[in-house]
N, C-alpha and C positions, 0 to 999 in steps of 0.2 A: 953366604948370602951376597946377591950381587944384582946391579941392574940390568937388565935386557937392553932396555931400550928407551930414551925418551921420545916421546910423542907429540906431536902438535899437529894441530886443525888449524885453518883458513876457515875465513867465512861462507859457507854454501850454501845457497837461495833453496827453501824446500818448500813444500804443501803442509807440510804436519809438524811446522813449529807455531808456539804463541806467541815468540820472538818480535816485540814489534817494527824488527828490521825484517822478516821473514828470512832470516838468517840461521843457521847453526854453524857450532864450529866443534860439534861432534865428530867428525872426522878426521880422527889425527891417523898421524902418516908418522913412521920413525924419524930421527933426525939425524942428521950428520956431523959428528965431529961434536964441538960443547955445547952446551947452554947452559944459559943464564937463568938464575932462579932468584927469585928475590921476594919479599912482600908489597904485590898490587895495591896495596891501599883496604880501605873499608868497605863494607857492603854496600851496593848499591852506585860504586864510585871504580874500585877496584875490580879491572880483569882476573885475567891467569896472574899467576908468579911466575909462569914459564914462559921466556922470551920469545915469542915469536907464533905464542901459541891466542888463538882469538877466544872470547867469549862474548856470546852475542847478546844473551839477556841478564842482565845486569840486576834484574830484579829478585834473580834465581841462582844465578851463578858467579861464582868468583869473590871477592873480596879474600881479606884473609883470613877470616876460618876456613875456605875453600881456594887457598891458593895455588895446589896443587890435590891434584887423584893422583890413587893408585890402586894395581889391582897385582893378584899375582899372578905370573904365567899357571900354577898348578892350580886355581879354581878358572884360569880358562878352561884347562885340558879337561876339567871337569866336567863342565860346560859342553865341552864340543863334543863330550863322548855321550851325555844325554840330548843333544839337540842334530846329533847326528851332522855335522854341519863344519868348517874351518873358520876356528875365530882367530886371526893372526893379531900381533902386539897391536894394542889400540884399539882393537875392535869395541870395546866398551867404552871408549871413550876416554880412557884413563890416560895421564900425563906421563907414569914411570910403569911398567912395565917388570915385577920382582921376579928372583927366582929365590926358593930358599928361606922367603921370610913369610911367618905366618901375620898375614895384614888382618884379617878379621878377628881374630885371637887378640890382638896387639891392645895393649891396655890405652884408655881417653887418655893424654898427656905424656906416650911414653915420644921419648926421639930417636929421632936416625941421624947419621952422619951417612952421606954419600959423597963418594970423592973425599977431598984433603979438606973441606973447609964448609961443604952445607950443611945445614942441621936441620930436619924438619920435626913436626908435633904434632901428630895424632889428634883428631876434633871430634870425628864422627863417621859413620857410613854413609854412602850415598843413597840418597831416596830416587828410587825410579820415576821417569814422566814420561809423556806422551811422547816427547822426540826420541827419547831413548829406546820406546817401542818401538816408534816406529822406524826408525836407524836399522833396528834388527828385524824386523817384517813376522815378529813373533807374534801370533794372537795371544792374549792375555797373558804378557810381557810382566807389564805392571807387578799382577798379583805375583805370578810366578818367583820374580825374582825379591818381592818382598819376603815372600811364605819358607824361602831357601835360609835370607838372611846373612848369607854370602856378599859383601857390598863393596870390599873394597874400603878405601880409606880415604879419608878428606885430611890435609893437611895446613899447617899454617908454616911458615917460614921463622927461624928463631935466627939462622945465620946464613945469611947469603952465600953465594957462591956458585960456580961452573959444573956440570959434571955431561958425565957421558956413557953412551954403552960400556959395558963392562965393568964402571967402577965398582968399588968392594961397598956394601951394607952392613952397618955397625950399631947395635943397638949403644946408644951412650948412655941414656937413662928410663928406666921404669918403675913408675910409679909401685906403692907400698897399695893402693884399694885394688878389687877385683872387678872394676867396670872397664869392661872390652868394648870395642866397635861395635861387634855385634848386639851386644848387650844395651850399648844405647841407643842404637839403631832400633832393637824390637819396642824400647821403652816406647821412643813416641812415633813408632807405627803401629805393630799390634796388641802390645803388651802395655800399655800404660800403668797399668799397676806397678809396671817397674821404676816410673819414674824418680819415686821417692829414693832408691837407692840410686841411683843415678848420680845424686849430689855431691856422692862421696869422691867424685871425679873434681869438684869445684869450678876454676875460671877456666882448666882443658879444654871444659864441654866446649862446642860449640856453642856459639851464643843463644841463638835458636835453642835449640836444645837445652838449656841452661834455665833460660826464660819458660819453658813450656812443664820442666820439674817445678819449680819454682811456683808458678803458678798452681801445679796440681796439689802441693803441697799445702799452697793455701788455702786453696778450697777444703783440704780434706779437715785443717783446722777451725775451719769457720764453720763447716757440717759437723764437728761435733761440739761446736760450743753452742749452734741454737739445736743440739736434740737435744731432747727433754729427758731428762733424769727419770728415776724411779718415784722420789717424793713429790715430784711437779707434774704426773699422771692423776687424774681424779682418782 
């Protein structure tokens, strides 16, 4: 398992972001030689973890449950063989670029080591939007890439550190429950019935994601404490 390539985006003025810089910084381009990875901060406040890499709305993007994406080069080629079309590293927008590792299999909480010293932690898949459609000029983008389930991985920073094309990829720890990326991903897009098992992932989740179990849970307690029983029917 090894890295391709890191990625970063610049800010680019577009028509079809909600950005309210009219900005996106979907567009990463490989990098050359190291980068720096580290934990942006929190939502709302926190960019990239990737040096050098922009994120323009803040409301949506970045902090550190989303400190860094990933996707793997083999569900590009996936990709490119159904859309008939060349998706090169970054094309989705993703920061690390795999080969070798199954990211949407990969359990909420599990880590990587890349290079001698980063550690990252599994949070979630990426939820598709409108820039992201529109980046790729796909008509109904959106659903497509929900209904796949294929997402790629959102990461959090556990230990800092440089890395670069070619370093080696190391799983260092994986969780003991069976909730995957994809698995949380379907919870609260189309499967929400899933969310109850979701938990079993804990403070992993993403936070989002965490809060949105959480909540369905409570509802489903509170629906069955006011139905009405057998003896409380006239």
């Amino acid at each position: 398992m090894k890295l391709l390539t890191v990625n970063r985006g610049r800010p680019r003025a577009v028509e079809y972001t909600n950005s309210p810089s009219g900005t996106t910084g979907i567009f990463k381009e490989p990098a050359d030689g190291p980068v720096g990875v580290a934990d942006p901060g929190p939502p709302g406040r926190g960019g990239s973890g990737v040096a050098g890499d922009a994120v323009c709305d803040l409301r949506h993007h970045g902090g550190s449950d989303q400190a860094v994406y990933a996707f793997a080069r083999e569900d590009l080629d996936s990709w490119e063989r159904e859309l008939g079309r060349s998706l090169p590293n970054g094309a989705f927008g993703e920061n690390l670029t795999t080969s070798g590792l199954d990211i949407t299999g990969a359990r909420i909480g599990e880590r990587w080591r890349i290079g001698p010293d980063l550690v990252l932690e599994t949070t979630s898949g990426r939820i598709p939007c409108r820039t992201f459609q529109s980046r790729l000029g796909e008509e109904g983008w959106v659903k497509r890439f929900t209904r796949r389930a294929v997402t790629g991985a959102y990461l959090r920073v556990i230990v800092p550190g440089e890395i670069r094309a070619g370093d080696p990829i190391e799983i260092v720890h994986r969780p003991d429950h069976e909730v995957t990326v994809a698995m949380a991903f379907r919870a609260v897009t189309l499967e929400r019935e899933l969310l109850p098992e979701v938990l079993a992932a804990g403070d992993a989740l993403h936070s989002e994601a965490l809060r949105l179990a959480r909540e369905y849970v409570a509802s489903l307690n509170d629906s069955a404490r006011h139905r009405p029983t057998r003896s409380s029917v006239p």
